[in-house]
C-alpha positions in Angstrom: 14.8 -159.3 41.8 16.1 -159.0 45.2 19.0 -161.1 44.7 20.4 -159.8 41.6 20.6 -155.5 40.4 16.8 -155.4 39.2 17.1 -155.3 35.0 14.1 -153.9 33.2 11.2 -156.1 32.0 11.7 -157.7 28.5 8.7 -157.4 26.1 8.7 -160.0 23.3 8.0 -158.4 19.9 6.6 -159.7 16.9 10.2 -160.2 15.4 12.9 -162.1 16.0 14.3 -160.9 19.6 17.8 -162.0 19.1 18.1 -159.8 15.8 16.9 -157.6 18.0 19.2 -157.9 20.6 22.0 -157.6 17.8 20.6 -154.4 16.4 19.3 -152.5 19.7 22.9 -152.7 20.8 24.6 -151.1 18.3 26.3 -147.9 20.0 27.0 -146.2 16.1 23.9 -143.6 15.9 23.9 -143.3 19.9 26.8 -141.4 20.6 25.7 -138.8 18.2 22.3 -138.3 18.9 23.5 -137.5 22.5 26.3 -135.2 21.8 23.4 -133.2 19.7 21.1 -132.9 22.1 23.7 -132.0 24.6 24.8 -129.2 22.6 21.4 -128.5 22.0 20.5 -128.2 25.5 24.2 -126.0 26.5 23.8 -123.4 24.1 20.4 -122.8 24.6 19.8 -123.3 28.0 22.9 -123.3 30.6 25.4 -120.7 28.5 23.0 -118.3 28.6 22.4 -118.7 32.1 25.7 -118.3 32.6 26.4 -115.1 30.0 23.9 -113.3 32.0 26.4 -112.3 34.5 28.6 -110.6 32.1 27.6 -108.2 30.0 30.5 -108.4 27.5 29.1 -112.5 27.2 25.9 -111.8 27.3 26.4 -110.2 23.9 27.9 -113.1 22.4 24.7 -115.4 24.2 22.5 -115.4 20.2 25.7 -116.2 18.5 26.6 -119.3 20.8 22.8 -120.1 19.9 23.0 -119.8 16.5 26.4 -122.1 16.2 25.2 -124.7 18.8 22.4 -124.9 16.8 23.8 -125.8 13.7 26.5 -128.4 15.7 23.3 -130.3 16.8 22.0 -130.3 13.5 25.0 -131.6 11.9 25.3 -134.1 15.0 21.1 -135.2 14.8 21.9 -135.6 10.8 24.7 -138.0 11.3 22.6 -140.2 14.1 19.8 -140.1 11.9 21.9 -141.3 8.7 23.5 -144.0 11.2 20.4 -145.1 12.4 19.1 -145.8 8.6 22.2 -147.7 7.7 22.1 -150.3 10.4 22.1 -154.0 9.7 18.4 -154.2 10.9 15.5 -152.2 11.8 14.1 -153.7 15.8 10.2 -154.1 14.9 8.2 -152.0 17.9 8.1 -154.2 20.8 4.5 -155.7 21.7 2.4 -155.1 25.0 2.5 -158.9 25.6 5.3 -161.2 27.0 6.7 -164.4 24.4 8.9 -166.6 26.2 10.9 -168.1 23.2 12.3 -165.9 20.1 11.6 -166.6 16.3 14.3 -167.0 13.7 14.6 -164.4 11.3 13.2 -164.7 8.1 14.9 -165.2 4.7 14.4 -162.0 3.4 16.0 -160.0 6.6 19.8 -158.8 5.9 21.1 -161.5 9.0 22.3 -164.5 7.4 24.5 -167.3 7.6 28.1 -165.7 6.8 29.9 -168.8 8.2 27.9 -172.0 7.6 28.7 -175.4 8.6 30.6 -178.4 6.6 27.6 -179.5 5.8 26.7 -177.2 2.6 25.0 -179.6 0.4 22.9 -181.8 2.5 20.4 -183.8 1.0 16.9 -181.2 1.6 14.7 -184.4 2.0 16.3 -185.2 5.3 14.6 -182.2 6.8 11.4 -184.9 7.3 13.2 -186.5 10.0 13.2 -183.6 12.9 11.0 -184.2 15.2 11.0 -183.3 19.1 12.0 -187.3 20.0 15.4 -186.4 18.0 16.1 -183.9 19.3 15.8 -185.7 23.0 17.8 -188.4 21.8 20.9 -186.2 21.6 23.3 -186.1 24.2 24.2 -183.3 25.9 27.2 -182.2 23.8 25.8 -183.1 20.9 22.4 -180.7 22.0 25.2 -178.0 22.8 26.9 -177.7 19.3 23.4 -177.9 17.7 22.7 -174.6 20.2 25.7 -172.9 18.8 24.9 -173.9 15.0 21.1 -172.8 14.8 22.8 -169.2 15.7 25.3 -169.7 13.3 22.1 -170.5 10.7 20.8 -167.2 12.2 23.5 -164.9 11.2 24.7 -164.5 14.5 28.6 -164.0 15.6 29.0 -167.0 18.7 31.3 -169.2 20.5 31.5 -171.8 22.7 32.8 -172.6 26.0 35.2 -175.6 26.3 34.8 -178.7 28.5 34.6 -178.8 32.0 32.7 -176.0 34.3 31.0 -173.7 31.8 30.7 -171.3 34.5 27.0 -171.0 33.6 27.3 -169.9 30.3 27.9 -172.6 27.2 27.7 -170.0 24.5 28.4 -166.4 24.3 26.8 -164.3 21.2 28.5 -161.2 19.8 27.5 -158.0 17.6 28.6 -158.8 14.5 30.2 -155.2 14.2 31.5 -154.2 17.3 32.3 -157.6 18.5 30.3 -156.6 22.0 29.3 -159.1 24.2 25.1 -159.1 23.6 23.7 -162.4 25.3 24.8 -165.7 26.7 23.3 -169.0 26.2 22.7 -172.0 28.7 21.9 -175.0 27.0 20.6 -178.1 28.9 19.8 -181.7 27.4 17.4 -182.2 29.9 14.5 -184.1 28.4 13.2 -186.4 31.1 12.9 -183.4 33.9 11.8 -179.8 33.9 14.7 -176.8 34.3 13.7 -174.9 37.5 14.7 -171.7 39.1 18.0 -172.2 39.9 19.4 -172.9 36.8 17.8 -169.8 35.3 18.5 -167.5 38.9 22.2 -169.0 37.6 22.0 -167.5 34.1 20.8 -164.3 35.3 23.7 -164.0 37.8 25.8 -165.0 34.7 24.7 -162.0 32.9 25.1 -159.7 35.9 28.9 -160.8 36.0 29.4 -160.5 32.4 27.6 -157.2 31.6 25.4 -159.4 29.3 22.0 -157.1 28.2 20.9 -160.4 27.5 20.6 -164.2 28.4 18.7 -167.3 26.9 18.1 -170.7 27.7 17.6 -173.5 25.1 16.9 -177.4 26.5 15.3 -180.1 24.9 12.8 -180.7 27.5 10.4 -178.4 29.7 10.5 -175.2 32.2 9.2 -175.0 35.4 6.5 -172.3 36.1 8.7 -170.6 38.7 11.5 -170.8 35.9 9.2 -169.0 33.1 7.9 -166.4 35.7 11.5 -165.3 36.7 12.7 -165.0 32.8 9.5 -162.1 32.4 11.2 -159.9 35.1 14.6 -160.0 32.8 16.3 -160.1 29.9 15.6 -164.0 29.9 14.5 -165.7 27.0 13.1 -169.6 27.7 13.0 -171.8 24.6 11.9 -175.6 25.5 11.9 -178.8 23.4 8.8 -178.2 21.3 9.6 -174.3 20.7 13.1 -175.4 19.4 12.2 -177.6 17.1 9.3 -175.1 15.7 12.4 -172.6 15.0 14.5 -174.8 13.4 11.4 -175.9 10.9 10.7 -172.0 10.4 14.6 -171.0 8.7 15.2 -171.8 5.3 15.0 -175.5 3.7 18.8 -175.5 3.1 19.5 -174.4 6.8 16.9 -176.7 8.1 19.1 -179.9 6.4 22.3 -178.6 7.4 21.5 -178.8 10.7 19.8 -182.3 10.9 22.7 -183.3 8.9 24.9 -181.8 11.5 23.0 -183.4 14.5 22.6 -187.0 13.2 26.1 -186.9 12.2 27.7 -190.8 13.7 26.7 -191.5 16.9 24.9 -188.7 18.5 23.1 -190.5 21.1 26.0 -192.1 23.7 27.1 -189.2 25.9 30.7 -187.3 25.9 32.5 -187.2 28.7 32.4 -183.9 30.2 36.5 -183.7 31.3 38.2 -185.9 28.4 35.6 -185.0 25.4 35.4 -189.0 24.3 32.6 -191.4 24.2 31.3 -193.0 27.2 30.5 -196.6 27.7 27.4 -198.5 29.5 28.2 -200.2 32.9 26.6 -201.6 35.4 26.9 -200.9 39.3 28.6 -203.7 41.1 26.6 -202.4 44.2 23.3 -201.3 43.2 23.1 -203.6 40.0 21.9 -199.9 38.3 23.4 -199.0 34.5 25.6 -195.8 34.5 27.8 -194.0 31.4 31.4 -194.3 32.5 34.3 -192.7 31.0 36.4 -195.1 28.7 40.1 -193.5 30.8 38.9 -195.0 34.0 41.0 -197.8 33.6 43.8 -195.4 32.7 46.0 -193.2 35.2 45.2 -191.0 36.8 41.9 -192.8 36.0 38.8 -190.4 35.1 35.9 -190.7 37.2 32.9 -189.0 35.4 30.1 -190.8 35.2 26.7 -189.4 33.9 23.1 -191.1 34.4 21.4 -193.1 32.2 18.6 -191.9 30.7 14.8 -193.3 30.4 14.2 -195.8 27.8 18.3 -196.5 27.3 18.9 -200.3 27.3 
């Protein structure tokens, strides 16, 4: 894009993207491969060049061969032994673009190394997810399920605090390195569509963290501007629907936790942004209109947020 450095076109593959985010960044069999072929190309190519001048070098030109050959043998060995070892194996990217990721399966070596509270959930609850849940759930509520779906995952993650997120509510990690890989925005939005300025923000969010890679998680819809904006980058949309068919596609006993986790008291009145509480329903004296107001306005210095009410709340 003209606005932000231009990144390279993302191609979905047939696997889970974020594993493959996790693994494609891994710098351990990199280094090496590179130092090989650099010695590779130095003792074969530009020494000689060089030794030509001198004929006391130019001697000595098939023994630097011979030893830069073995370095970038041993070097190439060592990438190629790293490479094996990794946590996970990227399956070749497809010729097509998918716009959401798919959870890794049970079998892969990602899984969940630091699960929730919720360890024995009853497996029968796992009936009640449904897409009008997960719009039900207010916005902090949607957040923390965000971060604990990657936790299900396998994936390393935290969580910005309240207030201004800065664009950004959760930030995902190699598991290894501890290298910043993506960050998430998440957006309980179910009763509009997210358009291009919440996703040009993400992508200017990545620029200014150094992040290869961003994705966006609501419960409600994209734009088409928003979805043709994530194919030029390292964007990955997930709506409502496509959320909910991830969470049905890990494991039984992750499925539960996470319901269990979501439906946990009351998940449906809205937190206030600055003070973290429950808010309470009033009523405009002006406009006669419902609002959420924050339970401290009455305190000092009184707090002043105030969130809309949403379609269908009495």
């Amino acid at each position: 894009m003209a606005y932000y450095r231009k990144r390279r076109r993302y191609r979905g593959s047939s696997g889970s993207p974020l594993l493959n985010i996790a693994t494609m960044t891994d710098p351990a069999w990199n280094g090496p491969a590179i130092l090989a072929g650099f010695i590779l190309f130095s003792s074969w190519l530009i020494l000689p060049a060089i030794f030509q001048i001198n004929p006391i070098l130019k001697i000595l030109t098939p023994l630097f061969e011979i030893l830069g050959s073995i370095l970038a043998l041993i070097f190439g060995f060592m990438a190629f032994i790293l490479f094996l070892t990794r946590d996970s194996v990227p399956e070749v990217p497809s010729t097509t673009y998918k716009p959401a990721y798919q959870p890794p399966k049970p079998t892969q070596k990602f899984q969940n190394i630091n699960p929730s509270n919720y360890t024995n959930p009853d497996p029968k609850q796992i009936n009640g997810w449904s897409l009008s849940l997960l719009k039900d759930l207010e916005w902090k509520r949607f957040e923390d399920l965000c971060n604990e779906y990657h936790r299900e995952c396998g994936l390393k993650s935290t969580t910005t605090g309240l207030g201004a997120d800065g664009g950004v509510d959760i930030r995902l990690f190699h598991r290894e390195s501890g290298a910043l890989i993506a960050v998430t925005q998440c957006k309980a939005w179910p009763d509009k569509s997210i358009g291009i300025a919440l996703v040009r923000q993400l992508l200017g969010t990545m620029t200014h963290e150094k992040a290869p890679f961003g994705t966006f998680i609501t419960n409600g819809t994209f734009t088409k501007a928003a979805e043709d904006l994530a194919k030029e980058d390292h964007i990955i949309l997930v709506d409502g629907k496509r959320f909910i068919e991830l969470i049905e596609q890990l494991p039984t006993l992750s499925q539960a936790r996470l319901l269990a986790f979501a439906t946990e008291g009351d998940h449906t009145t809205p937190t206030c942004p600055h003070c973290g509480i429950k808010m309470v329903l009033r009523t405009s004296r002006t406009t006669g209109k419902k609002f959420w107001g924050c339970k401290n306005y009455t305190k000092y210095p009184p707090c002043k947020q105030i969130l809309q009410v949403r379609k269908g709340t009495n």
